[in-house]
C-alpha atoms as one frame of an Amber mdcrd trajectory, in Angstrom:
protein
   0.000   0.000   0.000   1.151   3.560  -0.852  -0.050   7.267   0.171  -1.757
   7.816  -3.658  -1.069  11.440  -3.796   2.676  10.674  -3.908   1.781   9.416
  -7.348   2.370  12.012 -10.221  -0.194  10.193 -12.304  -2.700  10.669  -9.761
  -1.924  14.245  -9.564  -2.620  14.196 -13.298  -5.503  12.414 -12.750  -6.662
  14.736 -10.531  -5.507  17.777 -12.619  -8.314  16.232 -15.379 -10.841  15.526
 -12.884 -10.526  19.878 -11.355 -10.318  20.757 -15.273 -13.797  18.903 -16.007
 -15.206  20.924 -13.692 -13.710  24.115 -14.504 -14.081  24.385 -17.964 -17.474
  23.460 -18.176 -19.506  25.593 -15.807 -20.691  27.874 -18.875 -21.673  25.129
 -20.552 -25.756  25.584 -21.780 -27.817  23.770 -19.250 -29.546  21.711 -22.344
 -26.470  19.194 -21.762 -26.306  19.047 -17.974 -26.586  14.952 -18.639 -23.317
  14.989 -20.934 -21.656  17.595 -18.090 -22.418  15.134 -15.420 -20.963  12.235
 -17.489 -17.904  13.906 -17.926 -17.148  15.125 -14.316 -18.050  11.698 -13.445
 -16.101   9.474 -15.769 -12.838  12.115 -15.036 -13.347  11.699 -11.368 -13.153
   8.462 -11.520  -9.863   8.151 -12.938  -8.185   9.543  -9.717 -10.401   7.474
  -7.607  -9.130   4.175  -9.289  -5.395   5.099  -9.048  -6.328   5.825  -5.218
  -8.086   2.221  -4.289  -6.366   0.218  -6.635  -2.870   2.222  -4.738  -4.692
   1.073  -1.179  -4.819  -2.533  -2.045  -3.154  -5.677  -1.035  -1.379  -6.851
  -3.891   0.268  -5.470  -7.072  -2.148  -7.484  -9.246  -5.182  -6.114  -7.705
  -3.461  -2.572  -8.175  -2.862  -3.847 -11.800  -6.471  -4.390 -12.134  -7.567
  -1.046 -10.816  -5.359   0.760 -12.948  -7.330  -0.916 -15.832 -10.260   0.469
 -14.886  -8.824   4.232 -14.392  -7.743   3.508 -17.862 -11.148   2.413 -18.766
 -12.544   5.932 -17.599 -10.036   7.543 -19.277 -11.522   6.404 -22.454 -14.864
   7.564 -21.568 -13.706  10.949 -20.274 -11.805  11.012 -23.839 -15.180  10.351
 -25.915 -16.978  13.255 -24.128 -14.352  15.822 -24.282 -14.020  14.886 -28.292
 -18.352  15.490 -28.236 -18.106  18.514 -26.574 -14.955  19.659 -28.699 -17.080
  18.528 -31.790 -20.480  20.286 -30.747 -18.745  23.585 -29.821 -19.859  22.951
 -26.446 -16.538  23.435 -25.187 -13.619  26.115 -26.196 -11.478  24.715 -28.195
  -8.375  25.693 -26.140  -9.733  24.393 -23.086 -10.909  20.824 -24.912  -6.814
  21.026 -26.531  -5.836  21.539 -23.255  -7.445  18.402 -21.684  -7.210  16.447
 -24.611  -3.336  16.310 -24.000  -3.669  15.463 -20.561  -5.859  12.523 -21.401
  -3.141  11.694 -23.776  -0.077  11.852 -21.360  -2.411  10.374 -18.769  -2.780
   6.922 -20.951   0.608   6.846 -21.052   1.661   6.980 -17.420  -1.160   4.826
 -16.638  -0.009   2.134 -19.178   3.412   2.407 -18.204   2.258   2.241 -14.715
   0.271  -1.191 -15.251   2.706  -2.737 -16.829   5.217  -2.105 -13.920   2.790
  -3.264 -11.304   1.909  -6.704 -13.388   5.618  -7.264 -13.629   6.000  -6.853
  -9.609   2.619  -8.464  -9.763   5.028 -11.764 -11.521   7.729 -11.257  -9.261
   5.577 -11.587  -5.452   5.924 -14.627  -3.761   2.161 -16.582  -4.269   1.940
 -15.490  -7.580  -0.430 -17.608  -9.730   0.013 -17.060 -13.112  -3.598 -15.990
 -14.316  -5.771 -17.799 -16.821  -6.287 -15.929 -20.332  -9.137 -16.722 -22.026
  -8.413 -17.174 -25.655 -10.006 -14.425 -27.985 -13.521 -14.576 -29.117 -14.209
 -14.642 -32.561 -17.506 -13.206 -34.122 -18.684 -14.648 -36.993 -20.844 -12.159
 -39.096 -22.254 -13.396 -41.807 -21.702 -12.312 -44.808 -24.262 -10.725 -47.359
């Protein structure tokens, strides 16, 4: 376990999260469902980083730093639609938009260390993978 706000991707995260809200208090109340979404999904980054950091066991870290990346990708989908619908300026969207982008990068760089102390702990059990599905779709 570690104090999460030692961790400069949580400060990003958190950067994102005070940004969200920021940035889109001017926003027309019409899209107060879209608003929410995105203060929720960038909130939720930081709050990952901060349980999975307050766990037991590099691979349940591992795991939670999936799911931070997870809401990254949703954050990233509503800043592009608010970008896109000139809900938002387009220097503050820019602005965000590279966080998100350094952000996925320290967070991937950051899973991968943790599953490779994750290999290294005593106890480790090597995880089953599921092979890939395959959809068939059927041609016309």
């Amino acid at each position: 376990m570690q104090d999460f706000r030692k961790l400069l991707v949580w400060r990003s995260a958190h950067e994102l999260a005070v940004m969200a809200i920021r940035h889109t208090a001017r926003v027309p109340r019409g899209n107060a469902e879209l608003i929410s979404q995105l203060r929720r999904s960038t909130a939720s980054i930081g709050a990952n980083i901060a349980e999975g950091a307050q766990r037991n066991t590099p691979a349940q870290f591992a795991q939670f730093l999936g799911i931070a990346l997870a809401s990254l990708a949703e954050s990233h989908n509503h800043l592009l639609l608010l970008r896109d619908a000139r809900l938002m300026s387009r220097e503050h969207s820019d602005e965000m938009l590279a966080i998100v982008d350094r952000l996925r990068l320290m967070l991937l760089n950051l899973q991968l260390r943790v599953r490779a102390n994750a290999a290294k702990s005593p106890g480790h059990r090597a995880e089953y993978k599921h092979p890939p599905r395959t959809t068939l779709i059927p041609e016309p």
